[in-house]
N, C-alpha and C positions, 0 to 999 in steps of 0.2 A: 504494500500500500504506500509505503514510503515513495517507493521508487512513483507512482503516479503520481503520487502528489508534487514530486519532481518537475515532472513531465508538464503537469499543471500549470507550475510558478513558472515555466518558461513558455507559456502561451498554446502547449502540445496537448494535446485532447489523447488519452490514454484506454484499454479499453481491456480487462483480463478475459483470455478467450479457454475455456475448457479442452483440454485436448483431447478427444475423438474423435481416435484414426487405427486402424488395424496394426498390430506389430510390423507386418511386411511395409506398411507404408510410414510408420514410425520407423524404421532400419533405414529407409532409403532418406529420409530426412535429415538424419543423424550424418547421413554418408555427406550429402551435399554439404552440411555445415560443419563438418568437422569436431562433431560432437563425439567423444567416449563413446563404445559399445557399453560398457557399465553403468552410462550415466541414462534416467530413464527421464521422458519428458511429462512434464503436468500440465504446462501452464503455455500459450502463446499470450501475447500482449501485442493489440492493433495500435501503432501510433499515428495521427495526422495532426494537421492544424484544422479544427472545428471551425464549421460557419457560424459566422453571427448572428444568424437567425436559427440555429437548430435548437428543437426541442429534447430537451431531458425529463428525465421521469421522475415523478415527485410524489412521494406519501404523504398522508392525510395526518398530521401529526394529533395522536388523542392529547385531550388534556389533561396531566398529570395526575389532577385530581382522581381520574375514574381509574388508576390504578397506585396509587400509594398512600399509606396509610402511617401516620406520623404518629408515634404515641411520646 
């Protein structure tokens, strides 16, 4: 998370992408980038520069109240 928020502070729009992809096609990945046979992949990360008009996704935040109870 760090690292996005990196990415952030320099104007880069960051994106964590699940990886699912077959081992044969996870092996050949590994091969183009020179990744370790041992080393196993979890995570890709989309990087660009975001428009200024794109929409992001926003939750409905409850009010504290209807879940905390302060004795």
């Amino acid at each position: 998370m760090s690292f996005l928020y990196a990415l952030h502070s320099l104007g880069l729009g960051g994106c964590a992408l699940n990886t699912c992809v077959s081992l044969k096609t996870e092996e050949k990945i590994k091969e183009k980038a020179n990744i370790p046979k041992g080393e196993k992949l979890i995570m890709y990360i989309a990087v660009g520069y975001p428009k200024d008009d794109c929409f992001v996704a926003k939750s409905q935040r409850r009010e504290s109240e209807s879940f905390l109870t302060v004795h």
